[in-house]
C-alpha positions in Angstrom: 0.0 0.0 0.0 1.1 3.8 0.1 0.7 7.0 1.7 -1.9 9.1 0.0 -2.7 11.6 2.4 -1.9 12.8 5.5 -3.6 15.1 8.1 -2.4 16.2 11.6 -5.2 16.5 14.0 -4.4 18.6 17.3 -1.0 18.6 15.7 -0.4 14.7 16.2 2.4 14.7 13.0 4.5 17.6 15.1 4.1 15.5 18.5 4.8 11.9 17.1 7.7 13.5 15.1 9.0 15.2 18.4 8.5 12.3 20.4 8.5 8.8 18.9 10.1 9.1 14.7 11.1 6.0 15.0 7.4 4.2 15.2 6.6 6.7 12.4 9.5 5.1 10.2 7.8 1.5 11.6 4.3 2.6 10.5 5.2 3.7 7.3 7.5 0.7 6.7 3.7 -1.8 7.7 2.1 0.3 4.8 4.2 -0.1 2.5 4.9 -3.8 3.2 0.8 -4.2 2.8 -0.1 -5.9 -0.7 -3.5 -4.8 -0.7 -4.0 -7.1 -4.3 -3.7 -9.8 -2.1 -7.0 -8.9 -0.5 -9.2 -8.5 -3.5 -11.2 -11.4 -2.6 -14.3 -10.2 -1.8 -17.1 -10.5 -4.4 -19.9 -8.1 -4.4 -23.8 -9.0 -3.7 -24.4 -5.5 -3.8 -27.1 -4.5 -6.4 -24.5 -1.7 -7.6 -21.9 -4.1 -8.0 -22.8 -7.5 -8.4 -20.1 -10.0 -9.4 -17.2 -7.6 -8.6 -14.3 -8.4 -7.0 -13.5 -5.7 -4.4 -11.0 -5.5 -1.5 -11.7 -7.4 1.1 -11.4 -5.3 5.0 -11.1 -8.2 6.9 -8.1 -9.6 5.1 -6.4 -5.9 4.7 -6.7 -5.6 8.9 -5.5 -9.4 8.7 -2.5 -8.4 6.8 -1.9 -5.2 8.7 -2.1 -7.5 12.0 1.0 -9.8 11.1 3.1 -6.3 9.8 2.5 -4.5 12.9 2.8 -7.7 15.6 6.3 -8.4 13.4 7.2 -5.4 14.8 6.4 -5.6 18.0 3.1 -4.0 18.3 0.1 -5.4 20.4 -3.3 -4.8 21.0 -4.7 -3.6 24.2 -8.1 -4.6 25.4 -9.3 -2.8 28.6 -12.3 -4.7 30.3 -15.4 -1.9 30.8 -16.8 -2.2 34.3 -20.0 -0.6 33.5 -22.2 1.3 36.1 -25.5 0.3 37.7 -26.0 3.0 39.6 -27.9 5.4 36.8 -30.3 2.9 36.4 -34.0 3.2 37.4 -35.3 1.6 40.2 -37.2 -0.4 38.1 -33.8 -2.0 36.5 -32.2 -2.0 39.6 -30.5 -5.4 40.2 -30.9 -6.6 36.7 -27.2 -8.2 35.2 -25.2 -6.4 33.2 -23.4 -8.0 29.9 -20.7 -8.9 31.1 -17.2 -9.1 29.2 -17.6 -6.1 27.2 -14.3 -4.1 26.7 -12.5 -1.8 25.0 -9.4 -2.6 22.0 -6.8 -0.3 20.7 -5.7 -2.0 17.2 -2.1 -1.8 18.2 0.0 0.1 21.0 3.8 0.5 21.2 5.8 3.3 23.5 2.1 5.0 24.4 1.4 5.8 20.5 -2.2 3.7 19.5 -2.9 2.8 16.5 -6.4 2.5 14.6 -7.0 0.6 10.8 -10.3 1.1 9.8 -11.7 0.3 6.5 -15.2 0.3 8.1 -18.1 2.3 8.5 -17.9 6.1 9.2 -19.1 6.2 12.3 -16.4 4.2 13.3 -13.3 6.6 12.6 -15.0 9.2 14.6 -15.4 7.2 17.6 -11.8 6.1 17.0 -10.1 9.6 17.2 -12.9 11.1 19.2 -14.0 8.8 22.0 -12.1 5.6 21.9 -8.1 7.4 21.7 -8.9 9.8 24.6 -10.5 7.1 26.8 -7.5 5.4 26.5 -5.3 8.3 26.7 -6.9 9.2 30.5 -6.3 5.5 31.1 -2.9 6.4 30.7 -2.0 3.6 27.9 -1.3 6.6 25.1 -0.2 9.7 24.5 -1.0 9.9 21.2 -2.8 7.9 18.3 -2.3 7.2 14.5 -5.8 6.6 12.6 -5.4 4.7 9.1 -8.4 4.9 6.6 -8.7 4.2 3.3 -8.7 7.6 0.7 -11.8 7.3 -1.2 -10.1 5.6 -4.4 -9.5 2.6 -2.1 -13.2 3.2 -0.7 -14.9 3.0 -4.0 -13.2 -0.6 -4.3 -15.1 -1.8 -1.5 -18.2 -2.2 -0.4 -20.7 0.2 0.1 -20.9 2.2 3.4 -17.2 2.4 3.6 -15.9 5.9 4.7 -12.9 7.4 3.6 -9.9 9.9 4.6 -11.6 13.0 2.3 -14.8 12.6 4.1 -13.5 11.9 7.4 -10.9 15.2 7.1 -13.6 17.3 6.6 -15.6 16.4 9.4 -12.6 16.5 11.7 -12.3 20.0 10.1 -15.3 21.6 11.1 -15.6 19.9 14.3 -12.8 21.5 15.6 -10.3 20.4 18.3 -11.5 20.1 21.9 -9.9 20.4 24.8 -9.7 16.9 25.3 -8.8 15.4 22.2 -5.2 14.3 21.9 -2.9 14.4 19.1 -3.8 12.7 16.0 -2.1 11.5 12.8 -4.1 10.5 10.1 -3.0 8.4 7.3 -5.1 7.9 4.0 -3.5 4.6 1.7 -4.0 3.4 -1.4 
C-alpha cells in the first residue's frame, strides 16, 4: 500500500515526530509492506456491483495485524466495568453484559494505532471517543488513525468511509480540549 494523504489533528504529526520518529519510520514501513491485491477477494452481492471483486477489510486488517505484531506491536483490550448506579429503580438489580471491553488495534511506546476500512461512524469514535479514553487511562499519549482515501473506498463495499470525508468532518468539528494528538493516514 502507500501513503496518499496525510492530516495532523491537534498537531499529532509535530508530536509523534518530536517524540517517537522511530514508530513513524515502523508505520510507514507496515504500509508499504501491505499488498492490498492480495486482498481483492471479496465479491460483491451488492445490487450496484454484483459479481465484482473488491477489496476485502477483513483480510487488509489481517495483513496489517501480522506487519505491525512483526514489529512488535500489540493490542490492548481494557475490560469496561459498566455502572449500575444510573439505572432506574425499576432495573435496579438486573445483570449487566458482562465481558464487554475496549481494544486499541495496536499500541507500542504509548502511540495507539487505529485501521479502519469500516463504516464512518467508526473513525469518529476512533479519534474522538475511543483514543482519549485510552489516553486518560494512561495507555497513550497519542494515536495514528489509518483509513482508506476514497479511491481505495470506491473498491469496496458500500458504506465504507474514507480519509476526504473523514478530514472534513474533523475539520469543522474543531479540536476540543480533550482530544489528543492525532495523525491520520489515508493509503491506497
Amino acid at each position: 500500500m502507500e501513503i496518499a494523504g496525510i492530516y495532523s489533528f491537534n498537531d499529532g504529526q509535530a508530536y509523534i515526530k518530536a517524540h517517537c520518529p522511530h514508530l513513524l519510520s515502523e508505520i510507514e514501513d507496515v504500509i508499504h509492506a501491505v499488498d492490498p491485491e492480495k486482498c481483492k477477494t471479496k465479491e460483491s452481492l451488492e445490487k450496484t456491483m454484483p459479481g465484482r471483486i473488491l477489496y476485502n477489510p477483513k483480510e487488509l486488517n489481517k495483513c496489517f495485524t501480522e506487519e505491525f505484531s512483526k514489529r512488535g506491536w500489540e493490542k490492548k483490550k481494557v475490560e469496561c466495568d459498566y455502572p449500575t448506579k444510573y439505572y432506574t429503580d425499576k432495573h435496579k438489580g438486573k445483570p449487566l453484559n458482562k465481558g464487554a471491553f475496549r481494544e486499541m488495534d495496536y499500541m507500542k511506546e504509548k502511540l495507539g494505532i487505529e485501521v479502519q476500512f469500516g463504516k464512518y461512524a467508526f473513525m469518529v469514535y476512533n479519534v474522538a471517543a475511543k483514543m482519549t479514553i485510552f489516553h486518560n487511562l494512561g495507555f497513550i499519549d497519542a494515536g495514528v488513525e489509518i483509513v482508506p482515501i476514497k479511491e481505495l473506498a470506491d473498491e469496496m463495499s458500500t458504506g465504507v468511509s474514507y480519509f476526504e470525508q473523514f478530514i472534513w468532518d474533523l475539520e469543522q468539528r474543531g479540536v476540543s480540549n480533550i482530544d489528543i494528538p492525532v495523525l491520520v493516514i489515508g493509503v491506497e
